[in-house]
C-alpha angles and dihedrals in degrees: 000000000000105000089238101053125120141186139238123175091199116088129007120210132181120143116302089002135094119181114190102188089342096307128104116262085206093051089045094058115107101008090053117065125205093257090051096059097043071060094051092040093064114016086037094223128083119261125261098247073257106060094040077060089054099052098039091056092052102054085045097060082059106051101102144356107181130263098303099076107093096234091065096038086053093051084046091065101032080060092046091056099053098263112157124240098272090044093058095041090051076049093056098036090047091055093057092100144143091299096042137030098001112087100100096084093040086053099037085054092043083054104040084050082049101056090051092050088057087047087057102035104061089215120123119247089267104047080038109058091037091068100038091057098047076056097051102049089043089056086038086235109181105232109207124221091037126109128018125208087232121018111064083185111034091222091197092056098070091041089054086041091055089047089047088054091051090055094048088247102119098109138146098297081064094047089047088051093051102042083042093058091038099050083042099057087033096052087031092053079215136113093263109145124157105274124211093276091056092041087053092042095056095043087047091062088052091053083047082225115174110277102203088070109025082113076078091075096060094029092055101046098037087056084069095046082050093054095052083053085054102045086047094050094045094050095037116028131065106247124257083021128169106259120201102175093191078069108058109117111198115237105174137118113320113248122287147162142251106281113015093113099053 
């Protein structure tokens, strides 16, 4: 073996031929959805129909979220100087930081260190979480996934909650993240209800996916959301404008339901 060789267990290519995980990504088009192979891709086995569920509804919750997150607003700008695609779309990732977009793996980790407090602890999740969270807001410990500047009922979290349950995937970290956001917004006397990260982030340590990289789920989705920013700033705005964000007056479609175009 050559001394400079390496492995990687990922992706297999020879000519005519693609293996994600050892499966044909030919073969795999048209039965596999995306979601399905972001599955295959870290856990290396194909989803129950259930769990594919699962994924694609979480990277759907986290698609878009208007013009006021600053991932979009950097894309925005980037597209209104002239910045090509994959420039607006660096503009927008790289904004994804501490204070926006990156909340999954601190929560993830909160959750997982909970989890092994309750195992120690002999309590059950209620008496539990009561505590930790007196604890918590003594110490002013920040809890991440809880509260949103705009949402007072996430209403994606309960939607993800009642998929996680249809895939047999709604455990004790789910339970934790409930009775943790009840007993904060209860002790706190605040709005303070579990929002879509810590929602993912909770669901993602039932699924033991991987948590150096569980930011992926709302970087991934949200670059679509970014594209469709550009592709609107570029078609409809002057360049190098003048953007007030606290202006933007949505004009799209009016609201409507699931179906009534079919």
């Amino acid at each position: 073996m050559d001394e400079g060789s390496w492995k990687t267990g990922i992706t297999s290519i020879k000519p005519n031929e693609i293996r994600l995980r050892g499966y044909r990504i030919d073969e795999m088009m048209g039965r596999v959805s995306f979601a399905g192979g972001v599955f295959l891709l870290f856990h290396g086995r194909l989803p129950t129909a259930a769990e594919e569920k699962l994924y694609d509804a979480m990277m759907l919750a986290s698609i878009d979220h208007g013009v006021t997150p600053p991932s979009a607003q950097a894309a925005r700008l980037a597209a209104s100087t002239g910045a090509p695609l994959n420039g607006a779309l660096a503009a927008g990732v790289l904004s994804i930081n501490q204070y926006h977009g990156a909340a999954i793996e601190p929560a993830m980790r909160m959750f997982l260190e909970l989890k092994t407090q309750l195992d120690a602890s002999g309590k059950g999740v209620a008496d539990f979480a009561s505590e930790y969270v007196s604890k918590a807001l003594a110490e002013k410990k920040r809890l991440f996934g809880y509260g949103h500047r705009v949402h007072t009922d996430d209403p994606r979290t309960q939607r993800l909650f009642e998929v996680a349950a249809e895939a047999g995937k709604d455990g004790v970290y789910l339970r934790l993240a409930r009775a943790i956001g009840e007993e904060l917004c209860k002790q706190s006397g605040k709005t303070l209800p579990l929002n879509v990260d810590g929602a993912i982030g909770a669901l993602l340590c039932e699924l033991e996916f991987p948590v150096e990289v569980s930011n992926f789920l709302f970087i991934l989705p949200r670059t679509a959301g970014m594209a469709a920013h550009y592709w609107e700033e570029i078609t409809r705005e002057k360049p190098m404008r003048r953007i007030d964000y606290a202006k933007a007056e949505y004009d799209g479609p009016e609201p409507r339901s699931l179906g009534e175009d079919q």
